[in-house]
C-alpha positions in Angstrom: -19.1 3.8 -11.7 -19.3 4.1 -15.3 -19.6 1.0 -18.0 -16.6 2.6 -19.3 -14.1 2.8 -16.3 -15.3 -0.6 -15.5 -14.3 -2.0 -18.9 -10.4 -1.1 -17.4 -10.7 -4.0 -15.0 -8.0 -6.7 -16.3 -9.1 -9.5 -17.8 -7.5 -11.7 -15.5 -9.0 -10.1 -12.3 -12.9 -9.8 -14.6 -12.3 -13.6 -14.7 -12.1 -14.0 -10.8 -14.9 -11.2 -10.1 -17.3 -12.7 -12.7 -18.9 -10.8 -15.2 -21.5 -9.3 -13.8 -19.5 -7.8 -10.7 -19.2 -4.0 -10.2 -16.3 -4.3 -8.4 -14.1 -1.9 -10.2 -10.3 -3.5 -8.9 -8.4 -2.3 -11.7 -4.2 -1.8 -12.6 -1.6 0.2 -10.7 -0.3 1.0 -13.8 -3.3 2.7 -15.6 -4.0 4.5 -12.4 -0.7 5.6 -11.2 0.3 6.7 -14.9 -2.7 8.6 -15.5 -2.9 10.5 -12.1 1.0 11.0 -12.3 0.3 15.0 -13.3 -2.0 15.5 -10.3 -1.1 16.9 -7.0 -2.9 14.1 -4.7 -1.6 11.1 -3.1 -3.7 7.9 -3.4 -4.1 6.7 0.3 -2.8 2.9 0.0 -4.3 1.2 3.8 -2.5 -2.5 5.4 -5.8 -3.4 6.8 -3.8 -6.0 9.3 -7.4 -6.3 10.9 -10.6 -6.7 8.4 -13.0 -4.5 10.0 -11.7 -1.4 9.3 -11.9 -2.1 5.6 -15.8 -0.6 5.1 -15.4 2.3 6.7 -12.3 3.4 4.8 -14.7 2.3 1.6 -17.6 4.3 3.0 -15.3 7.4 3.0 -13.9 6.7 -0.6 -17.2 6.2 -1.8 -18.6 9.6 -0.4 -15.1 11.1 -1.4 -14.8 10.1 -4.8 -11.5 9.0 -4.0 -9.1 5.7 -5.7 -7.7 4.1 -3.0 -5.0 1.0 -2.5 -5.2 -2.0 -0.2 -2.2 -3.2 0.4 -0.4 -6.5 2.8 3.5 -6.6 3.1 5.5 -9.8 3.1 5.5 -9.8 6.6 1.7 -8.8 7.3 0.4 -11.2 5.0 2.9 -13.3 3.3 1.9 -16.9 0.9 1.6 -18.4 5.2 -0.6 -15.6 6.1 2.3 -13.6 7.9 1.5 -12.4 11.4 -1.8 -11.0 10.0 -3.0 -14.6 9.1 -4.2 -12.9 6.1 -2.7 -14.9 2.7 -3.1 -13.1 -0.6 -6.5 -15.4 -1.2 -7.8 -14.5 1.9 -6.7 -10.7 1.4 -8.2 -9.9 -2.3 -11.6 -12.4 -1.1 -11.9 -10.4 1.9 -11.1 -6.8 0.5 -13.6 -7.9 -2.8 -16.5 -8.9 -0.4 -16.4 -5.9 1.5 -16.5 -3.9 -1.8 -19.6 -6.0 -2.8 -21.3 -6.0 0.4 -21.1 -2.4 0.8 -21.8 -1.8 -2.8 -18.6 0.1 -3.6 -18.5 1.9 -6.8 -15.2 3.4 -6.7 -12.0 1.9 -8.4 -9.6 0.7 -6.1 -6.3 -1.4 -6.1 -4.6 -4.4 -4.5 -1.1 -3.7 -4.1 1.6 -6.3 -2.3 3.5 -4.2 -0.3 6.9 -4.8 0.7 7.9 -7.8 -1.4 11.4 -7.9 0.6 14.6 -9.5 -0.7 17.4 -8.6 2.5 20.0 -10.5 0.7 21.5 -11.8 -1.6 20.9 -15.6 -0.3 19.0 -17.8 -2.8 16.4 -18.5 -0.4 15.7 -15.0 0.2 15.2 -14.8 -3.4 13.6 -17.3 -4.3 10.8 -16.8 -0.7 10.0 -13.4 -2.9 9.7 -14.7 -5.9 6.9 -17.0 -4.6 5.1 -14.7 -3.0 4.7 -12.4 -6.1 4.0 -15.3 -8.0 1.4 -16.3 -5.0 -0.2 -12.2 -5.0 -0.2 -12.3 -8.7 -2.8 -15.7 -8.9 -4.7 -14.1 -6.1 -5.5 -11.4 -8.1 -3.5 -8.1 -7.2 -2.4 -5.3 -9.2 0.2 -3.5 -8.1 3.6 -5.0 -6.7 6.5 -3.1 -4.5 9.8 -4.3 -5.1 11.7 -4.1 -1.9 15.5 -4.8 -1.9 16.4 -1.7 -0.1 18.2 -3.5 2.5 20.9 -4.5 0.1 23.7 -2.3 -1.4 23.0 0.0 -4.5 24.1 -3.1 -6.7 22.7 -5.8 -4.7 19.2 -4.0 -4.8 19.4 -3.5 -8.6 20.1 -6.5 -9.9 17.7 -8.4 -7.1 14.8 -5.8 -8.7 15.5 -6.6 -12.1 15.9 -9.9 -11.9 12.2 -10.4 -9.6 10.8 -7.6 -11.5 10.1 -9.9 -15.2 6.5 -11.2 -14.3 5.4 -8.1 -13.2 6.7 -6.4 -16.1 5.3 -8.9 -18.7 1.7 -8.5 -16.8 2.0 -5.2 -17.3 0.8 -4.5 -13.8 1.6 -1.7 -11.4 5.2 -1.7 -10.4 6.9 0.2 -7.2 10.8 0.1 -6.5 12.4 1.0 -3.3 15.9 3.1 -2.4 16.6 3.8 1.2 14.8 1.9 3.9 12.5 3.6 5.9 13.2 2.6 9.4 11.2 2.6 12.7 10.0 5.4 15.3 13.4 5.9 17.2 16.0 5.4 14.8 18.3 7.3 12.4 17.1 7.6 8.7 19.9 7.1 6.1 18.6 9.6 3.6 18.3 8.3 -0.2 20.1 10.4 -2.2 19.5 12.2 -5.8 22.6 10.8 -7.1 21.3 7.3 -6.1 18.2 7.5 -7.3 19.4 8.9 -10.5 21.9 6.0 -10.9 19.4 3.2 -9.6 16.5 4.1 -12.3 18.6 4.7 -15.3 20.5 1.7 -14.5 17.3 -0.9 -13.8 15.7 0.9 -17.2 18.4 0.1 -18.9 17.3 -3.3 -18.2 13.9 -3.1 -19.1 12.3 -2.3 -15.8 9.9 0.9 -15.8 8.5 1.4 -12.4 5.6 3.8 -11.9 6.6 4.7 -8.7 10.0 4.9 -6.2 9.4 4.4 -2.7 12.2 6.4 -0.7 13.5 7.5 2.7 13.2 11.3 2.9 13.3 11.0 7.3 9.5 9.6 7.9 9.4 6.9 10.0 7.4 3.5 10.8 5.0 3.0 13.9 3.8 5.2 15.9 5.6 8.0 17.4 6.2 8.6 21.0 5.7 11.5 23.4 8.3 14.2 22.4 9.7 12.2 19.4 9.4 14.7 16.3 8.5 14.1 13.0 11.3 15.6 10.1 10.8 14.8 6.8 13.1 16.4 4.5 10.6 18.2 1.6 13.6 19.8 -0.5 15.0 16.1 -1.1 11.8 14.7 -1.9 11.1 17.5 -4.5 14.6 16.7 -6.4 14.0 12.9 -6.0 10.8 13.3 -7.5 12.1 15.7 -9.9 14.9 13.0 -11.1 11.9 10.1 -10.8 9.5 12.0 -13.5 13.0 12.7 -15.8 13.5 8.4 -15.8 9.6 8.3 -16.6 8.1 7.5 -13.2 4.8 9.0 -12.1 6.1 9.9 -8.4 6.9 9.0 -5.2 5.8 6.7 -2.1 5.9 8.1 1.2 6.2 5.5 4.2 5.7 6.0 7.9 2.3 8.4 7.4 0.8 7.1 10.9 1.7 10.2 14.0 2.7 12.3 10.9 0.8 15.6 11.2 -2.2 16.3 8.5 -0.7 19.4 7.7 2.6 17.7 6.6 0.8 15.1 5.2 -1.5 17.7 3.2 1.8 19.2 2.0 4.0 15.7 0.7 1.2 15.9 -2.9 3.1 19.3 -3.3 6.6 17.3 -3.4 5.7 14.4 -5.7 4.4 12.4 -3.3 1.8 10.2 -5.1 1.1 7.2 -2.7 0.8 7.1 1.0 0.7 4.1 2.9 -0.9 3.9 6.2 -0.7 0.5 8.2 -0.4 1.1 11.9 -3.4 3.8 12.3 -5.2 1.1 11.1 -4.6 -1.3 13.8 -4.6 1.5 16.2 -8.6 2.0 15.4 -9.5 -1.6 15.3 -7.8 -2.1 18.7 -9.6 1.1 20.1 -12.9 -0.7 18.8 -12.2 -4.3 19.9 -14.0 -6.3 22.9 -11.6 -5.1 26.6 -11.9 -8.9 27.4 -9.6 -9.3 23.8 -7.4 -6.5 24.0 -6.3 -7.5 27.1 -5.6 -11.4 26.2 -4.0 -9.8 23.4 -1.7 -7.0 25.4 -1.1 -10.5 28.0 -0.4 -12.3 24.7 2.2 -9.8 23.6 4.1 -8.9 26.9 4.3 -13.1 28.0 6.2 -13.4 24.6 8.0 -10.0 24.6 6.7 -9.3 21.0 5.0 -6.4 19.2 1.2 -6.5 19.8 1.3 -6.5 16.1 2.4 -10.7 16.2 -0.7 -11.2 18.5 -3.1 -10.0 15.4 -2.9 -13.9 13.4 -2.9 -15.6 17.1 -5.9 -14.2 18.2 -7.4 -13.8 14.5 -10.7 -16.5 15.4 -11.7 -14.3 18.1 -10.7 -11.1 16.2 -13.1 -11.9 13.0 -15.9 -13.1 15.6 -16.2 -9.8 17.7 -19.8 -8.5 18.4 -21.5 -6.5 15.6 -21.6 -3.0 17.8 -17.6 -3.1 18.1 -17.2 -4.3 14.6 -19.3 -1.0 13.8 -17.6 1.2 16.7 -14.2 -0.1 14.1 -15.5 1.0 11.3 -17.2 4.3 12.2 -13.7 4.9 13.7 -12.3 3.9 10.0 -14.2 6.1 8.2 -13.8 9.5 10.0 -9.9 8.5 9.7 -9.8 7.8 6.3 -12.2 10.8 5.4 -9.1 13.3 7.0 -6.7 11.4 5.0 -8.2 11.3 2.2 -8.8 15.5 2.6 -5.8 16.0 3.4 -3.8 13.5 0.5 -6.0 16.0 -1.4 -7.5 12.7 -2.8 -11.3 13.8 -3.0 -12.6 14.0 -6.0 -9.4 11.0 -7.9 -12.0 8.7 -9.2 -13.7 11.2 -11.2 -10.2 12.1 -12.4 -9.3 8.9 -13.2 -12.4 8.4 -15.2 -12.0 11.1 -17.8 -8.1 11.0 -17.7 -8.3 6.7 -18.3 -10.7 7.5 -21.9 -11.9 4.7 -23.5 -8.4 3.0 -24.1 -8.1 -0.9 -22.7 -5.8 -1.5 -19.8 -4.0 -4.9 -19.4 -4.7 -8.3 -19.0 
């Protein structure tokens, strides 16, 4: 990576690197703004379990793709979540990998799903600490996520949590219409709503880059004979009304079971992030020790939960797998992320990025 591309890196995230690093973690905002007129989608991964991280940077690097690594509230919240994973841990974890493997790329560190459900103080006030928390640890990019609530509701909870973010000048992504799990019923977003919500939190001085959105895709993974419908035509006039309020596009949720030649097609629609979480845990369960999986799958039926939950109970044992499966993971992670990356039509972003960032300085 060039002198110039690393000079982008914020001052505050130079300061925890060190000077001499050549870790090129740089701001949502730069890269989303400057790839906004580019028909790719930056693949943004919830590594819930560490060792697929250098394969997906082994395939970035060969690629010459940006890429995002992102934790939600729930995956890796100020307590860790039920990934164990705090933002510390997260951006030390994610930075050492990048070192180790001697990642040129840029890259960034995005806190997903920074949920507010309602309107209870509490609620609040849990989110607010958390993007205070990610912001210290060192990540540059933050989604917004007050979906849950009422058009209102989710406007003035977005505004309101938005300030910090906004006065960093970091990378900022809103949400309309929650994206719901494999098996049941979307709730559309609408044009009208999206129309209303970004000219409404502008007016307050919030200027997202991007608008996270339910266009039908869903989270998990999909089950025999369940289909996949994502509706293209209302993503294209979302995205249409997005770039009119000055965004640079559109996140798409619920990528894992989707088909790569939908996938391939979402860049057309205004598309511009993807986020893939549970293919991710999908690999590094195909790749962990029988013995653990099992304890784990035990783990998971005993308490009736997700398999997902197990991931911070049996994190010790997870981080201290032998070398050959934490290579089987992330031979597994690279061929993945080198499809993805194909088919977000990513390959080839960081050169992009390079001459479309110039020689201009990025924020601190």
């Amino acid at each position: 990576m060039t002198k110039q591309l690393l000079e982008r890196v914020p001052d505050s995230i130079r300061h925890k690197l060190g000077a001499k690093s050549g870790v090129c973690l740089l701001n949502g905002r730069d890269v989303f703004t400057s790839l906004a007129g580019e028909q790719l989608i930056i693949m943004a991964c919830n590594a819930r379990i560490k060792h697929v991280i250098p394969g997906i940077l082994h395939a970035a690097e060969e690629l010459d793709a940006v890429v995002a690594f992102e934790l939600t509230r729930t995956e890796g919240g100020v307590d860790g979540g039920y990934t164990g994973q705090t933002p510390d841990l997260y951006f030390a974890t994610v930075v050492e990998y990048a070192e180790r493997c001697g990642f040129t790329k840029p890259f960034i560190l995005h806190g997903d799903h920074i949920t507010v459900k309602n309107s209870d103080a509490a609620e609040f006030a849990d989110a607010e600490r958390l993007l205070a928390v990610q912001m210290a640890a060192g990540f540059t990019s933050f989604a917004i996520d007050a979906s849950f609530n009422p058009l209102a509701a989710n406007i003035d909870i977005v505004t309101r949590l938005a300030g910090p973010v906004c006065d960093a000048g970091f990378g900022l992504e809103v949400e309309l219409g929650e994206v719901r799990p494999v098996g049941s019923d979307s709730n559309l977003t609408t044009v009208e709503e999206a129309r209303e919500f970004l000219a409404t939190i502008a007016s307050k001085g919030v200027c997202p880059q991007l608008l996270a959105i339910d266009n039908g895709s869903k989270t998990g993974n999909y089950l025999d004979g369940q289909m996949v419908k994502i509706d293209l035509d209302r993503t294209r006039e979302i995205y249409a009304a997005a770039v009119a309020a000055g965004l640079a596009g559109l996140v798409q949720h619920g990528i894992t079971g989707t088909p790569l030649r939908i996938v391939g097609k979402l860049a057309e629609y205004g598309i511009r992030k993807g986020n893939i979480g549970t293919l991710w845990q999908n690999v590094a369960h195909a790749g962990l020790p029988l013995d653990l999986m099992d304890a784990m799958r035990h783990w998971a039926k005993e308490n009736r939960q997700d398999i997902k939950y197990a991931t911070r109970v049996f994190k010790t044992e997870i981080d201290a797998i032998p070398e050959e499966n934490a290579r089987q993971i992330q031979d597994m992670a690279y061929r993945e992320a080198k499809e993805f990356i194909t088919a977000f039509r990513s390959a080839g972003s960081a050169g992009k990025l390079e001459r479309l960032l110039g020689h201009g300085q990025c924020a601190s």
